[in-house]
Structure formats: C-alpha cells, structure tokens
FIKOLZA-1660 file (N, C-alpha, C; in steps of 0.1 Angstrom, whole numbers, plus 5000, padded with zeros to 4 digits):
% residues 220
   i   px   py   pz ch aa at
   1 4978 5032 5216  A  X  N
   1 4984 5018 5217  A  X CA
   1 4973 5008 5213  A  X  C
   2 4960 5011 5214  A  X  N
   2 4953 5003 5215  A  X CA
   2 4947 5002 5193  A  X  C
   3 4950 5011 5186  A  X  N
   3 4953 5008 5176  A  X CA
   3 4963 5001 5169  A  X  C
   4 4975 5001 5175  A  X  N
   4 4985 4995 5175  A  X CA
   4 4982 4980 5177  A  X  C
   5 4981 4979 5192  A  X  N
   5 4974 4961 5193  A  X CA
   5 4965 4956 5179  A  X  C
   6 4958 4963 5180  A  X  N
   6 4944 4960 5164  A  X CA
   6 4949 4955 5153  A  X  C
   7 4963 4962 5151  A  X  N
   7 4971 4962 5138  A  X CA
   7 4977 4950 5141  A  X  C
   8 4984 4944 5154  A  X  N
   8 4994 4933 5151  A  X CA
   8 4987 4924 5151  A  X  C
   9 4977 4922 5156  A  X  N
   9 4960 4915 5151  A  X CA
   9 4954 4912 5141  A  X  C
  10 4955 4919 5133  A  X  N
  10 4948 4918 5122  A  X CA
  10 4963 4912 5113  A  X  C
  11 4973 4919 5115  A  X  N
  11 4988 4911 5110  A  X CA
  11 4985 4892 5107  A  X  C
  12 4985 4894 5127  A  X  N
  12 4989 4874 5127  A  X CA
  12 4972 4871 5121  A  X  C
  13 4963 4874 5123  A  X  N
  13 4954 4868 5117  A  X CA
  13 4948 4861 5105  A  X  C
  14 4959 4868 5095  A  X  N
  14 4961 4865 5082  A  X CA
  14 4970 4851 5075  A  X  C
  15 4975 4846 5085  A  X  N
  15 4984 4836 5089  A  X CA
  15 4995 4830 5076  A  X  C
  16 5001 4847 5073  A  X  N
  16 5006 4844 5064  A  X CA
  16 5021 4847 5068  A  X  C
  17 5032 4837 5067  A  X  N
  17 5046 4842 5074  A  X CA
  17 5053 4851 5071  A  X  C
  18 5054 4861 5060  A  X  N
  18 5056 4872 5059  A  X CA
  18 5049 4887 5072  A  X  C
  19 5035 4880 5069  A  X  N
  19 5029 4888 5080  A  X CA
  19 5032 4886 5095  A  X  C
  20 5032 4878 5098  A  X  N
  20 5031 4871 5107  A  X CA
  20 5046 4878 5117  A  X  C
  21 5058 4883 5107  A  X  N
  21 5070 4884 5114  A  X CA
  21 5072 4902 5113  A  X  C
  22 5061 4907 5103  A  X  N
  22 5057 4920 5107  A  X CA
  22 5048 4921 5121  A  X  C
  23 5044 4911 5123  A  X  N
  23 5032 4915 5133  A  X CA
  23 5045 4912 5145  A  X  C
  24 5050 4903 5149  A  X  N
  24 5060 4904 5155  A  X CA
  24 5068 4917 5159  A  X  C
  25 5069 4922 5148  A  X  N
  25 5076 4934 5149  A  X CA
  25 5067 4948 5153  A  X  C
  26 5052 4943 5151  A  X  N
  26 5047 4954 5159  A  X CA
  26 5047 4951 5174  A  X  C
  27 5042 4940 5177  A  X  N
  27 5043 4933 5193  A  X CA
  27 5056 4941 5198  A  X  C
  28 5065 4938 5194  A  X  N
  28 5078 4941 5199  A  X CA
  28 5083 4960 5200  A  X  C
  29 5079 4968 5191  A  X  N
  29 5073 4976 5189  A  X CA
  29 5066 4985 5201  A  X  C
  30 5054 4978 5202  A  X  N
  30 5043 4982 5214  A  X CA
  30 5048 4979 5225  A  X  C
  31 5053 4966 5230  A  X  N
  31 5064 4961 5248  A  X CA
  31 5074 4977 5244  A  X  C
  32 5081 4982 5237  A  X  N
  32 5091 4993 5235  A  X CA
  32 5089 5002 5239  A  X  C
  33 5076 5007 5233  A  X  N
  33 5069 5020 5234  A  X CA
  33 5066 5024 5251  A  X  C
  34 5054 5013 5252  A  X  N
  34 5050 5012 5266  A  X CA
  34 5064 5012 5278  A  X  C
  35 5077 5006 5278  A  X  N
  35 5087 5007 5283  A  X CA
  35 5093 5017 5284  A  X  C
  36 5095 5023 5273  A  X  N
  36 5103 5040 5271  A  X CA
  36 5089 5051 5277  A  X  C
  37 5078 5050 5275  A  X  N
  37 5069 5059 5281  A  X CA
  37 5069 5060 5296  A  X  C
  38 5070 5046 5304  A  X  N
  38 5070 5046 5315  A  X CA
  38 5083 5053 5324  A  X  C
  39 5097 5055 5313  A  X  N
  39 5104 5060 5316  A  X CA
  39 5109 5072 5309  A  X  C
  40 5097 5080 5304  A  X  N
  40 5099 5096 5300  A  X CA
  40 5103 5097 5284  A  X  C
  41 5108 5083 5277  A  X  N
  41 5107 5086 5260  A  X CA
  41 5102 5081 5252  A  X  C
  42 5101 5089 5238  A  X  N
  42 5091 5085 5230  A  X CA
  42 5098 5070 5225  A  X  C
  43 5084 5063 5221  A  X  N
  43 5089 5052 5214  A  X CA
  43 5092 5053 5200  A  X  C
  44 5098 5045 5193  A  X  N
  44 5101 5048 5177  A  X CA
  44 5088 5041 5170  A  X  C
  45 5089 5047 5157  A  X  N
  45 5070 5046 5151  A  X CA
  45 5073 5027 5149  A  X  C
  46 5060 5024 5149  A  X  N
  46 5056 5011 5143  A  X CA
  46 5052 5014 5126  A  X  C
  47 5053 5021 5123  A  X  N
  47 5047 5024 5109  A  X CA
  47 5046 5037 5102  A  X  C
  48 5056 5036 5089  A  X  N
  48 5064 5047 5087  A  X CA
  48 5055 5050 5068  A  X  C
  49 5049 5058 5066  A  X  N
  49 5045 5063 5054  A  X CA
  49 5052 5077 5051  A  X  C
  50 5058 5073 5035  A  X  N
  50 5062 5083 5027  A  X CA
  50 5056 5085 5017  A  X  C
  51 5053 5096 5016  A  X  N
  51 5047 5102 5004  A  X CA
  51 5058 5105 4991  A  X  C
  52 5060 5094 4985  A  X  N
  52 5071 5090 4973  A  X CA
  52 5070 5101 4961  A  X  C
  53 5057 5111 4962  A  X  N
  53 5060 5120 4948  A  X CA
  53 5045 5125 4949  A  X  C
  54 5040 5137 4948  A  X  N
  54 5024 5142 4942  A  X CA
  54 5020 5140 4931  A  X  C
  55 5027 5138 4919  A  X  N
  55 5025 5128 4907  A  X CA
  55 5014 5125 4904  A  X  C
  56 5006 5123 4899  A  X  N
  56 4993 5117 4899  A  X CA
  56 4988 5120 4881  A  X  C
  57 4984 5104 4883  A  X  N
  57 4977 5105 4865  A  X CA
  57 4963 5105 4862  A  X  C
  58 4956 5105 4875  A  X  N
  58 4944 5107 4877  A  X CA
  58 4934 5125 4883  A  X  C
  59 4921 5128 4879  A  X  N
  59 4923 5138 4886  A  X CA
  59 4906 5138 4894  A  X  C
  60 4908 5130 4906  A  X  N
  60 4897 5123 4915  A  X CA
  60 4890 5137 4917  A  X  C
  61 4874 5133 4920  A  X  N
  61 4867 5149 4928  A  X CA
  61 4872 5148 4941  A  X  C
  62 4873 5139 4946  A  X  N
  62 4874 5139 4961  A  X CA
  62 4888 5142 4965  A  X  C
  63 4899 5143 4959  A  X  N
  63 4914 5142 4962  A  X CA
  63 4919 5162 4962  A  X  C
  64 4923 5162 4968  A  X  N
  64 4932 5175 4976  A  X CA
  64 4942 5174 4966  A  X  C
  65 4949 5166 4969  A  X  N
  65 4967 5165 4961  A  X CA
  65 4962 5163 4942  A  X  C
  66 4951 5167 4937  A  X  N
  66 4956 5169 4919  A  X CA
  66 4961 5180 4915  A  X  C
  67 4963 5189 4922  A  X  N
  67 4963 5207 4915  A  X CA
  67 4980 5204 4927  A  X  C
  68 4989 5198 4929  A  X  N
  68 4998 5206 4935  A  X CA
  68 5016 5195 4931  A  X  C
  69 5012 5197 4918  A  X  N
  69 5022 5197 4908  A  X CA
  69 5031 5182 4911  A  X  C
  70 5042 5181 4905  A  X  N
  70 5049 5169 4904  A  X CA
  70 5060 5167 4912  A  X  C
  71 5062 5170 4929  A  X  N
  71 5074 5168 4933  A  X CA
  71 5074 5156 4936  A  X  C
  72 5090 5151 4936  A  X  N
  72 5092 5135 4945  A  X CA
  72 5102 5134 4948  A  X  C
  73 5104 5124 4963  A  X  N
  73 5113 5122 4974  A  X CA
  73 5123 5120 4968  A  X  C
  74 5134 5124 4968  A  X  N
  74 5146 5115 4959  A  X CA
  74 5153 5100 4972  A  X  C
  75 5156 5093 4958  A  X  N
  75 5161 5081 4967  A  X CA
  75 5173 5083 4981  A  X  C
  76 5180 5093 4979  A  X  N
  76 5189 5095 4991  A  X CA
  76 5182 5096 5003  A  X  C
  77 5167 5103 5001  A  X  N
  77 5162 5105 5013  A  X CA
  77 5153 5098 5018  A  X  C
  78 5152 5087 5013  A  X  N
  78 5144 5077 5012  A  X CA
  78 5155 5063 5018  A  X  C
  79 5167 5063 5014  A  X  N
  79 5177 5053 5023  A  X CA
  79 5177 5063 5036  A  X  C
  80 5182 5074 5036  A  X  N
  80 5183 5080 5047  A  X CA
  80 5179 5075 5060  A  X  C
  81 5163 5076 5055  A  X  N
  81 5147 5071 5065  A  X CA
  81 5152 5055 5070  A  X  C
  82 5156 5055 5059  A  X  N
  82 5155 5034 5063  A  X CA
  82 5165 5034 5071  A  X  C
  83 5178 5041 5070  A  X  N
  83 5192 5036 5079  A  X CA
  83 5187 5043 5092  A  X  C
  84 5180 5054 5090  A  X  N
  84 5177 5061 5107  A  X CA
  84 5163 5049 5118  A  X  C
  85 5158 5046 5110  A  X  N
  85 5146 5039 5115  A  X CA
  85 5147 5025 5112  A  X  C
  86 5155 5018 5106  A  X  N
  86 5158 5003 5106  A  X CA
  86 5156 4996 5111  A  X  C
  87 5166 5002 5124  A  X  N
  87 5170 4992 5138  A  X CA
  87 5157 4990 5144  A  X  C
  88 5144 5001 5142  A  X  N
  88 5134 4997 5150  A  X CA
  88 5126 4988 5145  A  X  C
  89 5131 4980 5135  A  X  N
  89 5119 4978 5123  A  X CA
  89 5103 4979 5122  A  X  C
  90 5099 4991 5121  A  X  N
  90 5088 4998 5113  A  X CA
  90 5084 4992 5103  A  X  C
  91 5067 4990 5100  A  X  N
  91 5062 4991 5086  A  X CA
  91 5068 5001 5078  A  X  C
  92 5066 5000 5066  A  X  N
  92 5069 5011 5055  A  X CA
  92 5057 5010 5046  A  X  C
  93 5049 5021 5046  A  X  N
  93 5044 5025 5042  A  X CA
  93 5042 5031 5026  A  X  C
  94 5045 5027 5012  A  X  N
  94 5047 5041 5006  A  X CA
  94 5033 5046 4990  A  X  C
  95 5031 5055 4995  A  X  N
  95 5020 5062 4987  A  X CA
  95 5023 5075 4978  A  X  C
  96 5012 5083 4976  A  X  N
  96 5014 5096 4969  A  X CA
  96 5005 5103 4972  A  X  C
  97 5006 5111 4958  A  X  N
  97 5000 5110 4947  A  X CA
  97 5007 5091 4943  A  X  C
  98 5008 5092 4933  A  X  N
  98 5009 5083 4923  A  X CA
  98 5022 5075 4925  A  X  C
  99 5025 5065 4933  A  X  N
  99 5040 5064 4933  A  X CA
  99 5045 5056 4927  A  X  C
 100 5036 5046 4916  A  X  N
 100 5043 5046 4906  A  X CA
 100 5047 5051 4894  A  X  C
 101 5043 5064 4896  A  X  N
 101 5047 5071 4886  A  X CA
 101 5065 5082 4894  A  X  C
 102 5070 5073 4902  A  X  N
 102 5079 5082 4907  A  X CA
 102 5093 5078 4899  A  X  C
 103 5099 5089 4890  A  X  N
 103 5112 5085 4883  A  X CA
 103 5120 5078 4887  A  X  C
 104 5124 5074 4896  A  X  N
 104 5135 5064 4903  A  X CA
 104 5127 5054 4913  A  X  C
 105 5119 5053 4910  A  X  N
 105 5113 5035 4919  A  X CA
 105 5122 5026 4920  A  X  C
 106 5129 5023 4911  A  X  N
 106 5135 5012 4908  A  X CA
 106 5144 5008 4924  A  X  C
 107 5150 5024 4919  A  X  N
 107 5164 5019 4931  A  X CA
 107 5155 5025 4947  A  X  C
 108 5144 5031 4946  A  X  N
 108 5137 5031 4961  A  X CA
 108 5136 5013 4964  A  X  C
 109 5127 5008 4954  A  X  N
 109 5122 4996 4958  A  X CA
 109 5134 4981 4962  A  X  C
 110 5151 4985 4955  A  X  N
 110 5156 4981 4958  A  X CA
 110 5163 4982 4971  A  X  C
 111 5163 4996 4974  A  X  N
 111 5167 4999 4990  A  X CA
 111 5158 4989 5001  A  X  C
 112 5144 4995 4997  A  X  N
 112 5138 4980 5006  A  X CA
 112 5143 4965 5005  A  X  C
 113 5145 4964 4996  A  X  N
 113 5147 4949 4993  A  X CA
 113 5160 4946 5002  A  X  C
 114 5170 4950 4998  A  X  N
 114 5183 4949 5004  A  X CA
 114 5185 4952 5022  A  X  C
 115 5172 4962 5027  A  X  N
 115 5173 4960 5036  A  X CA
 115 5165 4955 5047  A  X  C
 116 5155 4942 5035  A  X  N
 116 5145 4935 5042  A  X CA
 116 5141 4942 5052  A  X  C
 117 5136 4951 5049  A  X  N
 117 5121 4961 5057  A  X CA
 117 5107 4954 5049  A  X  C
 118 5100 4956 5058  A  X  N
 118 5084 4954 5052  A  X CA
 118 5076 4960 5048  A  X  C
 119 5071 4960 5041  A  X  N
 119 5070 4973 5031  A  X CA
 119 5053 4967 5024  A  X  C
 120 5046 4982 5027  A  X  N
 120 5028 4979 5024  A  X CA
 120 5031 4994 5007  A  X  C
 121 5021 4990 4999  A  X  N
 121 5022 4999 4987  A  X CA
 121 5010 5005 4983  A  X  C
 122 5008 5019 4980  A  X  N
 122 4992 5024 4976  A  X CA
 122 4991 5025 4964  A  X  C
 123 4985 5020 4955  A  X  N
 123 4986 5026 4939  A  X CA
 123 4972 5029 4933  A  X  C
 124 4965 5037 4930  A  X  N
 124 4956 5037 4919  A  X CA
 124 4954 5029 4909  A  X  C
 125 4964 5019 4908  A  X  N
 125 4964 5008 4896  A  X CA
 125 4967 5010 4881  A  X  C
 126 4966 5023 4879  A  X  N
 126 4966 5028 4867  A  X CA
 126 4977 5021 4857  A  X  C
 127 4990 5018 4863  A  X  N
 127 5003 5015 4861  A  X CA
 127 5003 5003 4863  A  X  C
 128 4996 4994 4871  A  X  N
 128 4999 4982 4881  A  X CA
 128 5002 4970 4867  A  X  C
 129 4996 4969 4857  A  X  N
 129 5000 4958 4847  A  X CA
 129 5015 4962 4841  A  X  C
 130 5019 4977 4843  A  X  N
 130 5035 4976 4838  A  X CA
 130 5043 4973 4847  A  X  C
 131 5036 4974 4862  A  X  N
 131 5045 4971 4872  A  X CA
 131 5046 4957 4878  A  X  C
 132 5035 4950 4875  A  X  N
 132 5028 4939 4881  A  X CA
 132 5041 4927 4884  A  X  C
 133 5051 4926 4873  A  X  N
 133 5063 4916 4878  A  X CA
 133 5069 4919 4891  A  X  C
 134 5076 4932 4883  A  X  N
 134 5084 4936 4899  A  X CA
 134 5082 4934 4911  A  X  C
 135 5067 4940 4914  A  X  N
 135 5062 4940 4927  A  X CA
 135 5061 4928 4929  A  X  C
 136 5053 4916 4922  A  X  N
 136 5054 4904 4931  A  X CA
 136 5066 4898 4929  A  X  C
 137 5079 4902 4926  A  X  N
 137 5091 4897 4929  A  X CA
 137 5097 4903 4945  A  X  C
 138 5093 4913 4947  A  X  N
 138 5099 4917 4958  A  X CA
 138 5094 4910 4968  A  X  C
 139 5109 4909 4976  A  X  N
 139 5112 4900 4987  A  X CA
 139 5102 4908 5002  A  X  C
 140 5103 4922 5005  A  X  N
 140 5098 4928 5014  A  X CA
 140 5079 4932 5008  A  X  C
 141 5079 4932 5002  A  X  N
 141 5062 4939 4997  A  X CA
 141 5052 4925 5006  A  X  C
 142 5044 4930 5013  A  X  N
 142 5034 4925 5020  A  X CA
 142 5022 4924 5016  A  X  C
 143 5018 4940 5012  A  X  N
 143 5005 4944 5004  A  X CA
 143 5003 4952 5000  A  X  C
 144 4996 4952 4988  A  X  N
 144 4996 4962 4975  A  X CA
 144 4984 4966 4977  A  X  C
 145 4973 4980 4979  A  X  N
 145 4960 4984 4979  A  X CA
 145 4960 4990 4967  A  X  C
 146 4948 4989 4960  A  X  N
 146 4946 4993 4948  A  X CA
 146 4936 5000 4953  A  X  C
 147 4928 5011 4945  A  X  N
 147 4915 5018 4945  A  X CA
 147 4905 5015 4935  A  X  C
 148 4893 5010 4937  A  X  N
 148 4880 5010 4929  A  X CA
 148 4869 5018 4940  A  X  C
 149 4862 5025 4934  A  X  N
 149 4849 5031 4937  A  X CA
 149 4840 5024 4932  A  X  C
 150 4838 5018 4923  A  X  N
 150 4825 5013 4917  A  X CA
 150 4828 5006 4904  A  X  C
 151 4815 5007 4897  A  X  N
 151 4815 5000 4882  A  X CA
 151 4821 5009 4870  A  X  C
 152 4824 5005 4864  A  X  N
 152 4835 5015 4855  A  X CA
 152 4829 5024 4852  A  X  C
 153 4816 5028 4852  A  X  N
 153 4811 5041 4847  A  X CA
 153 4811 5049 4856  A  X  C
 154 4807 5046 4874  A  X  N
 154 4810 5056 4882  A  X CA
 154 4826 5055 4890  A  X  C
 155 4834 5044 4889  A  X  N
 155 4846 5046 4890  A  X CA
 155 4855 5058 4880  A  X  C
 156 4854 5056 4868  A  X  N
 156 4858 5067 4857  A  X CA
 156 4853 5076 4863  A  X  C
 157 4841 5081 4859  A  X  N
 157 4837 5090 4866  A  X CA
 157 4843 5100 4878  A  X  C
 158 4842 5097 4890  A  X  N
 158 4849 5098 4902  A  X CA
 158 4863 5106 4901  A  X  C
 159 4867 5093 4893  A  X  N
 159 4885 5095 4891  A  X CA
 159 4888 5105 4879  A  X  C
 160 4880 5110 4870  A  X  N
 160 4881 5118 4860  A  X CA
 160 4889 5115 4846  A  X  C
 161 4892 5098 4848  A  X  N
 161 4899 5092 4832  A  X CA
 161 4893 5083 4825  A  X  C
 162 4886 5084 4814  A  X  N
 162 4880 5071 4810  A  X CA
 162 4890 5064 4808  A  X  C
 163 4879 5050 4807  A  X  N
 163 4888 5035 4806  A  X CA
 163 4899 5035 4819  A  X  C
 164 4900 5039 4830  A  X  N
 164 4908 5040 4845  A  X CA
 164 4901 5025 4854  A  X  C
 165 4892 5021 4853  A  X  N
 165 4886 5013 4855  A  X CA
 165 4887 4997 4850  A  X  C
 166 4889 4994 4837  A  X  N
 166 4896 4987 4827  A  X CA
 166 4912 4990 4833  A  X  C
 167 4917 4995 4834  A  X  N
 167 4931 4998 4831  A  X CA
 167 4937 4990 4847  A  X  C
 168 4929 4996 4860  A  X  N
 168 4931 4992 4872  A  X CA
 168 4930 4974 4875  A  X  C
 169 4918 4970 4866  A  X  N
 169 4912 4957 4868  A  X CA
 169 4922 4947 4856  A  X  C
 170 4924 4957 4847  A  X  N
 170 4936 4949 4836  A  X CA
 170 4951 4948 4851  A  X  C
 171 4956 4957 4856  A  X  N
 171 4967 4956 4864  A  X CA
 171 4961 4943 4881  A  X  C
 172 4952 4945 4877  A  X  N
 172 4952 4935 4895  A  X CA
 172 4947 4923 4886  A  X  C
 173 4947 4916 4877  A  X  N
 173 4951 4906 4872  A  X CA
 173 4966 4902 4863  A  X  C
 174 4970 4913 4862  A  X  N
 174 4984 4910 4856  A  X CA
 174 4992 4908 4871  A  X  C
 175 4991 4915 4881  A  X  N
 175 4997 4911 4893  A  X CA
 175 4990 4898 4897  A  X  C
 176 4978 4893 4904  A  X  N
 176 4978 4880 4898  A  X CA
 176 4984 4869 4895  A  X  C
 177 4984 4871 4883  A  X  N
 177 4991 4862 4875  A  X CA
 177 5006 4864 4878  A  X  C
 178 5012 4871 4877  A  X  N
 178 5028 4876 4882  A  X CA
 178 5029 4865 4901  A  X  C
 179 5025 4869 4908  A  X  N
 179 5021 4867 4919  A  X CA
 179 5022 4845 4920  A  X  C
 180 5015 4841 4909  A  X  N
 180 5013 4829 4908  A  X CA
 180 5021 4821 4909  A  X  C
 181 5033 4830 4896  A  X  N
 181 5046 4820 4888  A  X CA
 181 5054 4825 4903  A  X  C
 182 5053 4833 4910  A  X  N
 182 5063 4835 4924  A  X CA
 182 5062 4817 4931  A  X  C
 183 5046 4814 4930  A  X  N
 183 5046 4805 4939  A  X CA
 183 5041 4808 4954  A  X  C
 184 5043 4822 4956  A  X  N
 184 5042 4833 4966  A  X CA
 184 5029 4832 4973  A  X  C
 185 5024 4839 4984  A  X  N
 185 5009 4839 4985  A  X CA
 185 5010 4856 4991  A  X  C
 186 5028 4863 4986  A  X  N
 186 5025 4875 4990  A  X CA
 186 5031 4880 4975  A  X  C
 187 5030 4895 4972  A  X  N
 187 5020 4906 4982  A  X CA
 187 5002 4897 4979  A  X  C
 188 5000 4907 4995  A  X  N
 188 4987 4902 4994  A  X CA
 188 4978 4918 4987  A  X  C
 189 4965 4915 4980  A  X  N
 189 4959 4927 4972  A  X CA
 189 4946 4934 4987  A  X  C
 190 4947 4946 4991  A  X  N
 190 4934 4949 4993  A  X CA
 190 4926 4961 4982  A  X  C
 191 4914 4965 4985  A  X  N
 191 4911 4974 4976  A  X CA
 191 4905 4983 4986  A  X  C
 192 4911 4998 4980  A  X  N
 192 4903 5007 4990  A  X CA
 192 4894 5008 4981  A  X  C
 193 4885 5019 4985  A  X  N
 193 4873 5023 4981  A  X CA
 193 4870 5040 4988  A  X  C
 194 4871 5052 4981  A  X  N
 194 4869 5067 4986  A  X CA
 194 4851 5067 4987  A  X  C
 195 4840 5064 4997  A  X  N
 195 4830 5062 5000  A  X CA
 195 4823 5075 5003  A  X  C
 196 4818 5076 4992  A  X  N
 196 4809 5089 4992  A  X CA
 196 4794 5091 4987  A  X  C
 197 4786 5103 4987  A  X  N
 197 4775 5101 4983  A  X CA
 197 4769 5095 4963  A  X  C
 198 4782 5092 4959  A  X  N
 198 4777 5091 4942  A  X CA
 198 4783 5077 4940  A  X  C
 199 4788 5075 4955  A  X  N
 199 4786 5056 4947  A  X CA
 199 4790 5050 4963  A  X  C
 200 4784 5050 4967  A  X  N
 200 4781 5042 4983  A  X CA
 200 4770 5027 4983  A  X  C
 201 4762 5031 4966  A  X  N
 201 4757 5020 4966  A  X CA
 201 4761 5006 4960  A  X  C
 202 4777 5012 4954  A  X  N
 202 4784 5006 4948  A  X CA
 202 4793 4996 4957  A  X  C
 203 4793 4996 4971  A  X  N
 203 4793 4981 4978  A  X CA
 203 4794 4973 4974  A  X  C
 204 4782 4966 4975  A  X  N
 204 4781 4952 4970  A  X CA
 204 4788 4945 4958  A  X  C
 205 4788 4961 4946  A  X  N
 205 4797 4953 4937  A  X CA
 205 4812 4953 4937  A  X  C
 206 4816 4961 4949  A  X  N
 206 4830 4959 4953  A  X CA
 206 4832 4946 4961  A  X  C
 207 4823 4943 4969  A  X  N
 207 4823 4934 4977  A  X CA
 207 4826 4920 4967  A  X  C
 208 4817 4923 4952  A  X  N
 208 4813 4907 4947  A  X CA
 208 4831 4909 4936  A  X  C
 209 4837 4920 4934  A  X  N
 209 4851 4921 4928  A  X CA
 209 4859 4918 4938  A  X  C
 210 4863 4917 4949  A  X  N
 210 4870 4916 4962  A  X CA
 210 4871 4898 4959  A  X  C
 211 4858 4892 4965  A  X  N
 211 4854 4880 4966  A  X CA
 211 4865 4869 4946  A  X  C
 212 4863 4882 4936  A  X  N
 212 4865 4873 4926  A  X CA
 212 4882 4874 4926  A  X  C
 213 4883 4884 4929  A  X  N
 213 4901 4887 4927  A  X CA
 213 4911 4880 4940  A  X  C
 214 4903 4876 4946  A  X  N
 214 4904 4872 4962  A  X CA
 214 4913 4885 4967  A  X  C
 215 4908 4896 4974  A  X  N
 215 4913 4905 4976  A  X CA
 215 4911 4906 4993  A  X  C
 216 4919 4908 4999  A  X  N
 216 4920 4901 5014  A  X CA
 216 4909 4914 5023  A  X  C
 217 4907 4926 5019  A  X  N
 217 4898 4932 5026  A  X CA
 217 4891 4947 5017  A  X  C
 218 4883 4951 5020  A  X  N
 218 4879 4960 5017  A  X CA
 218 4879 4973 5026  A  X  C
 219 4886 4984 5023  A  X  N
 219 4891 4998 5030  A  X CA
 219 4883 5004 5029  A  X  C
 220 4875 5016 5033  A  X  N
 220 4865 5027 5029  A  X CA
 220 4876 5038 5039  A  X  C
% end
C-alpha cells in the first residue's frame, strides 16, 4: 500500500487536472483495498498493464522479449479487460514489445477513449513522429515514456538500429509540437533510461535532454 500512497503522490504533485483525477482514483482505490482487506477481500488493482503485442523493431542487449516472435492482444480482449475492471477505475497501463507496432491500435486506443479510462503509454519512440497526432489528441493518455540510453552512438548501440536515436528524438518533438496545437499540457513525456554498465555515464546527458524537451522525469 505504501507504494500505492507514493503513486497518488507523485499523481497530485504534478498539478495537472488530468492527473490530479487519476490520483483521486488511486486515493479512492487504496480507502477500497484497505476496507475489503479488513473484511477478507481482495481489492481491485489500482493499475492495470497490458502487454499489447511482443513486436518489436528494435533488438536491445539488455531486453528478454527480441527472440520471442510477433504475438498481439486482439482488441476483444482488450475491451473485455476495460468492461471487467472499469467500474474500479484503474490506471491502464499499455506496453510490449513495441505497441505501436500493434495492427489494430487504432480501435484499442479508441476503446480507451470512449471509455474515459486513464491511460499511461510505453514506446521506444521508433514510431512516435507517425504516431505523434493521435496520441496527443487522445482524450484519456496522461503519459507517454519514451526510451533513450545515451548519445546516439551508445543509444544505437544498446538498442542494435542505427539512426534509432535520431528517429526517437525526431518522434518526441513531433509529439511536441502535436501536443502544442492541442493547447493541452497532456500527455505529459517521461524518458526511461535501461541503466547499465556501457552507458551509466550517460546521465547527465539524459538529464541535460529531459531539461530541453521538458520531460517531466527520468526512469532508470
């Protein structure tokens, strides 16, 4: 629970009203949980991740999921999740491999939409300048994390695609820019970072890319 509290914390602290009514919904959430435990049941999740497809157009050293081929969720099972778990309203979580590389996004990301859930996104960025409108049109998306390791030569590197580096930093300014003409101040951008021995020194220059894209935190 006490990671739970942290999360609806770090939510309102951001003082952004989108967030602000997710964090609500974790508060509300955590009083649930703690109520149903005292009386013998589980609580329903505060935060629900689907793994939307193993897909991936990258082929990282560090990553498990490149060698285990192309399946993905189909959207039936994907409304499914949302009509069973709705009523509790949960984060939504959705990642991969690669999920924007998943054939039917379209009408997943519409299911969210229609059923104003709140919804966090993982991408590699690879994709993010073809995707960049959509996403900041949607009504439910909170926050987009993208991945950089380093400077483009040990990001490429890392990730195993030249020009992956260029391509990610071309997508988190086309979202940006998309983001702008909303008027929006959501989705908000974080950047993870897979922190390992061949580029740990590469910090600082994530730190000084964070600071220029205004990117609300840095993940390791």
């Amino acid at each position: 629970s006490s990671s739970r509290f942290r999360a609806a914390l770090q939510l309102l602290s951001l003082g952004v009203p989108g967030l602000r009514a997710a964090a609500r919904s974790h508060w509300r959430g955590l009083c649930r949980g703690r109520f149903r435990r005292a009386r013998g049941a589980a609580p329903p999740p505060l935060l629900v991740t689907l793994e939307l497809t193993t897909r991936c157009n990258l082929s990282c050293r560090m990553c498990w999921q490149r060698k285990t081929g192309g399946r993905a969720l189909p959207p039936a099972a994907v409304t499914a999740l949302l009509d069973e778990w709705g009523p509790a309203r949960p984060l939504w979580q959705l990642t991969g491999g690669e999920p924007l590389l998943h054939p039917e996004l379209d009408p997943i990301l519409a299911a969210f939409a229609r059923r104003k859930s709140p919804l966090l996104f993982n991408t590699n960025g690879l994709q993010l300048e073809e995707w960049a409108g959509r996403l900041a049109h949607h009504p439910g998306l909170l926050r987009i994390a993208v991945s950089l390791d380093g400077e483009p030569a040990v990001h490429d590197a890392l990730r195993g695609i030249p020009g992956a580096f260029d391509r990610t930093v071309a997508g988190i300014r086309k979202l940006g820019e998309a983001r702008k003409k909303t008027g929006r101040r959501l989705p908000l951008l974080q950047l993870n970072c897979a922190v390992t021995a061949d580029n740990y020194r590469q910090l600082p220059f994530l730190a000084g890319l964070a600071t220029r894209f205004t990117l609300i935190r840095i993940r390791g």
